[in-house]
N, C-alpha and C positions, 0 to 999 in steps of 0.2 A: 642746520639752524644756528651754527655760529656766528659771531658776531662776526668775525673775516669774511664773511660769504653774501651776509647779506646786508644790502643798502639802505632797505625799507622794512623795520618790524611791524610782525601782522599784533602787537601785541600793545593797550596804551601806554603811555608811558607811567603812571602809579604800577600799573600791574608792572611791567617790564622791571623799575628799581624794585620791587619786594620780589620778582622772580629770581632778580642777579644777587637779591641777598641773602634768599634763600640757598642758592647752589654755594654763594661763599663760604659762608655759615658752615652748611653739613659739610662742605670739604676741608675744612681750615679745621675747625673743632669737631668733628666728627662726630655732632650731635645735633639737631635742630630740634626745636619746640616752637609750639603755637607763641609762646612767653617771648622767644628773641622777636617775633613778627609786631604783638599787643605795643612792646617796651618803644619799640625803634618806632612802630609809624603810628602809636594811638590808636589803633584801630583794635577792636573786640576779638574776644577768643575765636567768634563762629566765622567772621571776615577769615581771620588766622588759618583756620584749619579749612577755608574753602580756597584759599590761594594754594596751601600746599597739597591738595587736592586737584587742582586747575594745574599744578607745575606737574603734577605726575600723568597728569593725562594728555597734557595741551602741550608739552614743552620735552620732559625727558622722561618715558615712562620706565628705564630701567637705571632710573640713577636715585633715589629713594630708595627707602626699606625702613618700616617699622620694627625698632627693638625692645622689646617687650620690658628688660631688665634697666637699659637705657633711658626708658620711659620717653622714647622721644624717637627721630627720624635719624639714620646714622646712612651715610653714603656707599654703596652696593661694590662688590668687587669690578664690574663694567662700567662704573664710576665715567660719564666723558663730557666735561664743562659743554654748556651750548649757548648760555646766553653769557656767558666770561669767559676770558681768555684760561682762564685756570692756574691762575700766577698768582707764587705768594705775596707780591705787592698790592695786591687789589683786596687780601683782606686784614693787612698789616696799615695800609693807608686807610681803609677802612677804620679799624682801632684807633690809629693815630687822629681820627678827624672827629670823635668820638660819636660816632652816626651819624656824621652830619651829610654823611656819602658824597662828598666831595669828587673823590675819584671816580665814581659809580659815571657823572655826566663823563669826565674826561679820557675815557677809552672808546664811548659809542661816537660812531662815526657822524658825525651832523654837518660834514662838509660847506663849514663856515667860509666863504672866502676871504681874502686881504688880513688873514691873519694866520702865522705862523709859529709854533711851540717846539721848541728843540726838545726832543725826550733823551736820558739820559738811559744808560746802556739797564737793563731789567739783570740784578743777582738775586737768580733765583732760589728759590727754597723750595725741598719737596715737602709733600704735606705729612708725610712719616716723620721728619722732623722736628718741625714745629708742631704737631698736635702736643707730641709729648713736653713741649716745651714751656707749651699756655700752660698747660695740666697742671705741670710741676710749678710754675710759678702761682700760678693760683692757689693752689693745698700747697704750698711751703714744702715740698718735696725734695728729695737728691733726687739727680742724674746721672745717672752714669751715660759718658758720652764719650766718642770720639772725634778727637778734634785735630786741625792742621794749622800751623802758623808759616810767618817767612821764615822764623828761626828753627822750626822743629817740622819742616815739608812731611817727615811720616808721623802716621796717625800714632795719635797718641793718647792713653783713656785717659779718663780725668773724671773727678765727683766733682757737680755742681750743684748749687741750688741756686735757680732764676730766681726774679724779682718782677723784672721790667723789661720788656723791651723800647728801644730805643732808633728813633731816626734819626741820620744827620743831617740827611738833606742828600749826601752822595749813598748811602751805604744801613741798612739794619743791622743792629749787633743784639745782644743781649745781655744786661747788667745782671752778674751774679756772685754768687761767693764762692771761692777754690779751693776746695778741701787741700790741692797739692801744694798749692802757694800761702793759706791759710788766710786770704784778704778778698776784698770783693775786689772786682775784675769785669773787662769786658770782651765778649767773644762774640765773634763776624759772626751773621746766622751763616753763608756761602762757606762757611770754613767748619762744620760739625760733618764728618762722614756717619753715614748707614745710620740705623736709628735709635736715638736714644732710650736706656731704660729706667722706666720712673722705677724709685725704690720707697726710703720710707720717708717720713718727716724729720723734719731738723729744725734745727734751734735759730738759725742766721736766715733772718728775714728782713726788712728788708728798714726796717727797723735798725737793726745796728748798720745799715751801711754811711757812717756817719760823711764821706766824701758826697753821696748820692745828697743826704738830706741838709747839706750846707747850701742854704738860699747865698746867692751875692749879683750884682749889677754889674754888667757889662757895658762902660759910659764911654761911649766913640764921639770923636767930633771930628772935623775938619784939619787937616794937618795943618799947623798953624807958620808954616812955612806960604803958604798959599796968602796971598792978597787978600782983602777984606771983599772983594766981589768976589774971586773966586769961592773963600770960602760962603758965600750965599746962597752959589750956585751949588755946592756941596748939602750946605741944609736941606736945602728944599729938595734935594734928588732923594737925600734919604728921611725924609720929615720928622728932622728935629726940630726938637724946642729951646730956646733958649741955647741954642749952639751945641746943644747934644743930645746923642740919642742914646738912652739907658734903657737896656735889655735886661732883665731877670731873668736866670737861671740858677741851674745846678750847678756848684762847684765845679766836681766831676764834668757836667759839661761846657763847661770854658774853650779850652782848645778847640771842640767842633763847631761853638757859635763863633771865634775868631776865624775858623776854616771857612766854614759858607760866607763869609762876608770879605773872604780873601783878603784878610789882614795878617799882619805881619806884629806881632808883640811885642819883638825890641826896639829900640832907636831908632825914629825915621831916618832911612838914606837914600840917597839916590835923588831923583826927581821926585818933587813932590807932588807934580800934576802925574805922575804912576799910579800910587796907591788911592792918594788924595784924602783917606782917611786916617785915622789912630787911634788907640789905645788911652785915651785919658787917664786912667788909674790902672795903669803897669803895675804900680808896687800893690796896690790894695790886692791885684791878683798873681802877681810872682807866685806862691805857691801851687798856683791850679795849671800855670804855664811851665815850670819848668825843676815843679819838685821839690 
């Protein structure tokens, strides 16, 4: 009954989204409640507790289990996705859309013609990892974890304490503090081996990460190298106002919102119909570009 297999679900489509966010749920946080069902679709305790009853009987009857102590539904040792693909993207995209289940239409197969979506390569996550990692950053927790870089290829342990995770468009990481380095930091989810172990509470939350909590505006316009047509055709491709377009974010995240928009931060060179955009306040973000 996977979604690779089959064309036609026997199941409607209300039921089918709370069945794919039920299996996400218990897999990703290794707990489900009638409460994550009520919150995400408005729907009552007793609807709640008869989908997850319909998903165990009508969908996967050994991938459930009631845990008494858990007070809630946790995912069985024979644990096997049937209506998801089982991929940490689908319930990290999930988080990031804040239920708005965005991703949820864009994996079912609805074989739209005369339109085409390039998907980008999936860096997976096992769910031993990231369970412990929501965990931790929710209770303010260390980690203890092992991690690999370009610069350090063998694993290597490290104390963390998460905050946030984070997309960039190419890649999830997770914003945390470094016990070894003694500063908040960020680490690729695809680069933690084996699984991490929550330990106790800490003081660095998410509160002090004062790079993370520095608001500033990312203001791009039209390279002004460009002709007064050209640059028109520039606005209107990326729907500015007044000749530009300013993005809020994070300090911290500056370089990734310059990276997905495939810009370049210093001095326009080259052809300017190449990039065709820029950087308007270079200097207001010099520190966030280049330290």
């Amino acid at each position: 009954m996977t979604s690779q297999t089959h064309s036609k679900w026997p199941f409607r489509w209300d039921l089918l989204l709370r069945y794919r966010f039920i299996e996400t749920i218990v897999l990703w946080e290794g707990r489900l409640t009638t409460r994550h069902l009520c919150d995400t679709f408005g729907i009552g305790r007793q609807q709640a507790s008869k989908d997850i009853n319909n998903y165990i009987k009508d969908v996967a009857p050994h991938n459930l289990e009631y845990d008494k102590y858990l007070k809630g539904y946790k995912p069985t040792p024979e644990f096997q996705p049937q209506v998801t693909q089982g991929l940490a993207d689908e319930y990290l995209h999930l988080m990031a859309r804040n239920n708005e289940l965005m991703n949820v239409f864009e994996s079912l197969s609805l074989n739209v013609a005369n339109v085409e979506v390039l998907s980008l390569p999936v860096r997976d996550v096992k769910p031993d990892v990231l369970r412990p990692i929501m965990q931790a950053a929710r209770q303010r927790k260390r980690l203890d974890v092992d991690y690999v870089s370009i610069n350090n290829p063998d694993r290597e342990g490290r104390i963390i304490v998460p905050h946030t995770l984070v997309y960039t468009g190419l890649r999830w990481h997770v914003r945390a503090w470094c016990e070894k380095n003694q500063e908040y930091r960020d680490f690729v989810l695809s680069r933690f081996r084996d699984t991490p172990e929550i330990m106790d509470e800490s003081e660095h939350g998410v509160e002090g990460d004062v790079e993370w909590n520095t608001q500033v505006t990312v203001r791009i316009t039209p390279d002004p190298r460009l002709n007064p047509a050209q640059r028109e055709v520039v606005e209107v491709d990326y729907g500015m106002i007044n000749g530009a377009l300013e993005i809020p974010t994070r300090g911290k995240l500056v370089p990734y919102v310059l990276k997905l928009l495939h810009v370049d931060p210093r001095e326009p060179a080259g052809d300017a119909t190449a990039q065709q955009i820029v950087v308007h306040n270079r200097d207001e973000l010099h520190c966030w570009l280049f330290g």
